[in-house]
C-alpha positions as CSV (number, residue, x, y, z in Angstrom):
1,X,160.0,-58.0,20.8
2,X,158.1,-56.9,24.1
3,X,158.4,-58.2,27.6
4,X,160.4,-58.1,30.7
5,X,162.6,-60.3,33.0
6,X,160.6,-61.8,36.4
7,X,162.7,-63.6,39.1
8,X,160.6,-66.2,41.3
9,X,162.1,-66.5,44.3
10,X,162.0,-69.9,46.6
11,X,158.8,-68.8,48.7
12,X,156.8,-68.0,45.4
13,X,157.0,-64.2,45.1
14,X,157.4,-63.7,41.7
15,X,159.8,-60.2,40.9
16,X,159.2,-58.2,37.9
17,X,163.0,-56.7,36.7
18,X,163.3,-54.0,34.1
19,X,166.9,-54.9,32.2
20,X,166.1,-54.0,28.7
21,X,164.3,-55.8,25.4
22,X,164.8,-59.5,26.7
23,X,166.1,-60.1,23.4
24,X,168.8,-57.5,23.1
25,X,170.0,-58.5,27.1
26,X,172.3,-61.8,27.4
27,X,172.3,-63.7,30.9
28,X,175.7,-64.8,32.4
29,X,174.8,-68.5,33.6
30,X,175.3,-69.0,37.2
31,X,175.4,-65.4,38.0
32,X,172.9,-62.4,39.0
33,X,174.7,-60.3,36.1
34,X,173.6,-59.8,32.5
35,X,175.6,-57.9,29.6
36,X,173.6,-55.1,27.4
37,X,174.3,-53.3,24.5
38,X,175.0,-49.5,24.9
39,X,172.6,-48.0,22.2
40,X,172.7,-44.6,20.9
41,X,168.9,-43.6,20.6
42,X,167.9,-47.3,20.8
43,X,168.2,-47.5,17.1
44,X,170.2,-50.4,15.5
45,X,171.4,-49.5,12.4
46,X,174.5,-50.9,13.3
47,X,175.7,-53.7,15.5
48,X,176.6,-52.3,18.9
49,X,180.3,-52.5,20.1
50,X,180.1,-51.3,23.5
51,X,178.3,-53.5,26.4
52,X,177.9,-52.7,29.6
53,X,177.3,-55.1,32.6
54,X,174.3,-55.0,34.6
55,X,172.3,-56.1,38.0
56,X,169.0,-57.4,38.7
57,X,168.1,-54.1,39.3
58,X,168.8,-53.1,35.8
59,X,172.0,-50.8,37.2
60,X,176.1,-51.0,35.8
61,X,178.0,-52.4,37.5
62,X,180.7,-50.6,36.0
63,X,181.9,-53.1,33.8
64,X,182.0,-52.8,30.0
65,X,183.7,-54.8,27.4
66,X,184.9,-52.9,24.0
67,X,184.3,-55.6,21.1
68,X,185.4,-55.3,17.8
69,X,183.4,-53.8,14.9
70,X,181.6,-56.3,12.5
71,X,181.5,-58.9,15.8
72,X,178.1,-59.7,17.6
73,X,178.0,-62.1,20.6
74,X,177.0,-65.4,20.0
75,X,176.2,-65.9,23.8
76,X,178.3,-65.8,27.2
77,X,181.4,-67.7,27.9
78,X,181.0,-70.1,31.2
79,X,184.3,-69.2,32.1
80,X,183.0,-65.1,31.6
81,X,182.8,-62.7,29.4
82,X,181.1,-63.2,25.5
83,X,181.6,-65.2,22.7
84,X,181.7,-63.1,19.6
85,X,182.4,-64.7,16.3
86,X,183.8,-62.5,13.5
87,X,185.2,-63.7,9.9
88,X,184.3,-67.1,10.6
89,X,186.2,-67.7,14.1
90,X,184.5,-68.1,17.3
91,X,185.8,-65.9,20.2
92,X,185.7,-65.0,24.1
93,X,186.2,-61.3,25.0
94,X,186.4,-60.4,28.3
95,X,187.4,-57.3,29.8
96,X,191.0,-57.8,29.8
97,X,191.8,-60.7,27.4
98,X,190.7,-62.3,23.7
99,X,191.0,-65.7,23.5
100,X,190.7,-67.7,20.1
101,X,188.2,-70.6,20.7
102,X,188.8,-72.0,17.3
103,X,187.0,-71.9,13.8
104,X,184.2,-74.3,12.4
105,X,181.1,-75.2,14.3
106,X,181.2,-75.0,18.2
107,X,179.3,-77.8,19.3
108,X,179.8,-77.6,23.0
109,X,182.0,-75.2,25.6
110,X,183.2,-75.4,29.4
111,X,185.4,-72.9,31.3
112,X,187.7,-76.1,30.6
113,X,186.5,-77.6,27.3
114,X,185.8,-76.6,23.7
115,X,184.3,-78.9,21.4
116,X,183.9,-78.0,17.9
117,X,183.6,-79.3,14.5
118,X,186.3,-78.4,11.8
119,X,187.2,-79.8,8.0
120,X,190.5,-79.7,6.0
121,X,191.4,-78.9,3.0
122,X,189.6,-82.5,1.7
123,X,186.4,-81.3,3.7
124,X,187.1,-84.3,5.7
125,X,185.3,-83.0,8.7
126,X,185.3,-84.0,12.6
127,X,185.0,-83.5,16.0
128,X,187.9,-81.5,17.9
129,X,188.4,-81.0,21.9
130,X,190.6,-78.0,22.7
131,X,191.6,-78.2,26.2
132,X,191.3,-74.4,27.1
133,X,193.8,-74.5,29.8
134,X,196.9,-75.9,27.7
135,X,195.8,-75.7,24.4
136,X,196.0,-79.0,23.4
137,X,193.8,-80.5,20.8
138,X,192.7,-83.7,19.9
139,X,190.6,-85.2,17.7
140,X,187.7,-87.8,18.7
141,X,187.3,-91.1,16.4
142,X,185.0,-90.8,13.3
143,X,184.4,-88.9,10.6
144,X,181.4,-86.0,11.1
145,X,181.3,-85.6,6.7
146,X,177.5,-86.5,6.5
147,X,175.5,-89.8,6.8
148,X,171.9,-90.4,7.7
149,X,172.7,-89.0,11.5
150,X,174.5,-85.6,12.4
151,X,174.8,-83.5,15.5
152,X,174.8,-80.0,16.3
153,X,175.0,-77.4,18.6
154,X,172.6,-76.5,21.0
155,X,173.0,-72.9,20.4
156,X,172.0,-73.8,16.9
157,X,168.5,-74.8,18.1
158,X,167.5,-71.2,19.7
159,X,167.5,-69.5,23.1
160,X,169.9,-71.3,25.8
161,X,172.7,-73.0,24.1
162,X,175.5,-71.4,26.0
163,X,173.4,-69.9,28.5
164,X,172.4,-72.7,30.7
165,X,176.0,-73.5,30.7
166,X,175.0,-76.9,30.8
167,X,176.7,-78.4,27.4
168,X,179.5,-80.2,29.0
169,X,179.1,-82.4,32.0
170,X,181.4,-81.4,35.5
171,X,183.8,-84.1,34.6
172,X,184.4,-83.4,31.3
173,X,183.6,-86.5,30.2
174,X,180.8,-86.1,27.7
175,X,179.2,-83.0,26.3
176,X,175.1,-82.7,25.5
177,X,173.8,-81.8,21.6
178,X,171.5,-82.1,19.1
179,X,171.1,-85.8,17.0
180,X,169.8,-85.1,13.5
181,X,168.5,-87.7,11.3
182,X,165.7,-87.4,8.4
183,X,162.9,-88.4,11.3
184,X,163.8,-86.5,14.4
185,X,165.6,-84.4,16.4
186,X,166.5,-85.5,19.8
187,X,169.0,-84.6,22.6
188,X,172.3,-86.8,22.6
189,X,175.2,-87.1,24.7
190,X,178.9,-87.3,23.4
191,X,181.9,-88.8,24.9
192,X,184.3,-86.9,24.2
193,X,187.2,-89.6,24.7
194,X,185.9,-92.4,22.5
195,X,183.3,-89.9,20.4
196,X,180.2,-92.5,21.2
197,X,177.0,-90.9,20.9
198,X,174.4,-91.9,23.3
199,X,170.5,-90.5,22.1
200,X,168.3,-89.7,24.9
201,X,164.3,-89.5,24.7
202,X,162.1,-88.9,21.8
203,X,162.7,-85.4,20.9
204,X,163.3,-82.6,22.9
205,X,162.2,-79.1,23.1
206,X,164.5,-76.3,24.3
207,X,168.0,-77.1,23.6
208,X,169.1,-76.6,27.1
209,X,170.2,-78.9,29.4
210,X,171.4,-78.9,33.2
211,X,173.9,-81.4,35.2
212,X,173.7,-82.7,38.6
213,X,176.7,-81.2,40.5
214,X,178.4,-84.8,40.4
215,X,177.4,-85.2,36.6
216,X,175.3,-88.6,37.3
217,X,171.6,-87.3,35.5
218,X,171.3,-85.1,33.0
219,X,168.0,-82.8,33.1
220,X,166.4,-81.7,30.1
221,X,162.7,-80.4,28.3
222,X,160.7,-83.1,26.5
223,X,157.4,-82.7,24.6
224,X,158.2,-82.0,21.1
225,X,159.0,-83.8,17.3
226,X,162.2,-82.0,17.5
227,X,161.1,-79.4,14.5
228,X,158.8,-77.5,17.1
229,X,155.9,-79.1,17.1
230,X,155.0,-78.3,21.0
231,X,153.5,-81.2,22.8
232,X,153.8,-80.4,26.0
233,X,156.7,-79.2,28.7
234,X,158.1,-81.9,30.8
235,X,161.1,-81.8,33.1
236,X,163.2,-85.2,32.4
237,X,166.2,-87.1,33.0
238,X,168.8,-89.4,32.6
239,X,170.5,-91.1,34.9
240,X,173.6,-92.1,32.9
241,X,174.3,-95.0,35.7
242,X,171.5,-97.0,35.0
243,X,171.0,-95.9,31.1
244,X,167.5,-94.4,32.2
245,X,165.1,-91.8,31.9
246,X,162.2,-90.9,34.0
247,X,159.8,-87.9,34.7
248,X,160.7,-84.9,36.8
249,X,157.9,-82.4,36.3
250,X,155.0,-82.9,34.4
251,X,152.7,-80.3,33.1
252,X,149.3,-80.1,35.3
253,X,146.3,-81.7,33.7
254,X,144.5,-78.6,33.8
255,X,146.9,-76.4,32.8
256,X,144.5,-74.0,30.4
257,X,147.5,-73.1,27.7
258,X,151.0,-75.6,27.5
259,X,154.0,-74.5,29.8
260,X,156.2,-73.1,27.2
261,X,159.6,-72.9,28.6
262,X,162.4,-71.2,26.8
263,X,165.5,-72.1,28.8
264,X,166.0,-74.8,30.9
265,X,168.4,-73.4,34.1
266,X,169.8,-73.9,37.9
267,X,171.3,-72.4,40.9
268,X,175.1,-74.3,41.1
C-alpha cells in the first residue's frame, strides 16, 4: 500500500512527486492532473464523496467534484472528469454535469465512443456502441451469450484500463480488449462496425494499450500466459496495415529482476 509517484523526464532525471497512497490517487490520461479523495483522518470507513484535483506538485487546483454517496470511481473519463458506477450503471461526473454512460459491462470508452455489453430480458446479451455526442446506439452483429471465446474490459484486468485512454482507436474504428478462451488470455481488437475480432500476440501483460496519433499500430506489453504468469516486459506492436507485430522494447539481458510495468502510457 506504500510508494510514491516519480516522473522521468526526456534527459533522464528521474522526479520523485508526493500525491498521496498511489492507490487511493487516479491519473487523468493525457494530462499533468490527478483526482484524490478528501479524507477525514485518513481513515476509510466509508467511501469518500469529495475529490479534489491536484498538480504534480501534490497542490489543488481548486477543483473538486461532489459524487454521490454509495458511488466510487471506476477510473477517469477521457473526455474528463470520473467514472463512478452506482446501482449497477456506469457514470461520468464532472464538475458541472452527470452523464449516463449506460448499464452492463463497459468494455471500451472515448470522449466520442462507449462500448459496452448489455442483455435483455431473454439474457440475450451483446455488444452496444453509444455515440456520446448524439446518443445514438447501435448494436454490433453477434451474440456475446457465452461460447468457448469471450471478451472483456481492460479495466477488468487491473491497473490502466481507462487510464491509458488508449481503448478505442483515434478513428473510432475499432476498440482494444481482452480475448478469453479456456487456454489464454490475449489482447484483441474489435471493429466496432462489423463486430470482427482480430487477436493480437500470445498473451499480454498489463491491459493497457496506446495508439499511434493516426491509429495505424497499436502498442501494447507482452510477456505473460494471460493469468499473470510474468515472463518478461516487452514493448510490442501491431501494425494493423500489414496484419503484423514486431518488437519495440525488449527487456536488457542483464536486467537483475524483470521490468514489471504496471501501465502502459504516452504524451498525445
Amino acid at each position: 500500500y506504500g510508494g510514491t509517484y516519480r516522473v522521468i523526464d526526456d534527459d533522464g532525471s528521474i522526479r520523485q512527486h508526493d500525491l498521496g497512497e498511489p492507490w487511493e490517487v487516479i491519473w487523468q490520461a493525457g494530462t499533468d492532473k490527478f483526482w484524490r479523495p478528501v479524507l477525514e483522518d485518513d481513515v476509510w470507513y466509508d467511501d469518500p464523496t469529495l475529490f479534489e484535483q491536484i498538480d504534480l506538485a501534490g497542490q489543488p487546483t481548486g477543483t473538486t467534484l461532489e459524487l454521490p454517496t454509495e458511488a466510487w470511481p471506476q477510473g477517469t473519463d477521457p473526455g474528463g472528469g470520473l467514472l463512478v458506477e452506482r446501482s449497477g450503471k456506469l457514470y461520468s461526473v464532472d464538475e458541472s454535469s452527470i452523464e449516463l454512460i449506460g448499464a452492463g459491462d463497459l468494455i471500451a470508452l472515448s470522449s466520442e465512443l462507449a462500448v459496452r455489453r448489455d442483455c435483455d430480458d431473454q439474457l440475450r446479451c451483446g455488444l452496444f456502441v453509444t455515440d456520446r455526442r448524439t446518443g445514438e446506439v447501435s448494436r454490433l452483429p453477434g451474440d456475446e451469450s457465452g461460447g468457448p471465446r469471450r471478451i472483456e474490459g481492460l479495466s477488468n484486468w487491473g491497473w490502466g484500463g481507462w487510464q491509458s485512454g488508449g481503448s478505442v482507436s483515434p478513428d473510432g474504428s475499432l476498440c482494444a480488449m481482452v480475448v478469453i478462451t479456456e487456454e489464454y488470455a490475449t489482447l484483441g481488437l474489435l471493429d466496432l462496425r462489423s463486430g470482427e475480432v482480430t487477436e493480437v500476440g500470445e498473451g499480454f501483460w498489463v491491459p493497457s494499450v496506446v495508439w499511434s496519433p493516426d491509429g495505424r499500430l497499436v502498442f501494447f506489453l507482452d510477456g505473460s500466459d494471460g493469468f499473470g504468469s510474468y515472463e518478461g516486459g516487452n514493448l510490442n506492436a501491431y501494425d494493423r496495415r500489414s496484419g503484423e507485430t514486431f518488437p519495440v522494447l525488449s527487456e536488457p539481458p542483464d536486467q537483475s529482476e524483470p521490468l514489471e510495468w504496471v501501465v502502459l502510457s504516452a504524451r498525445p
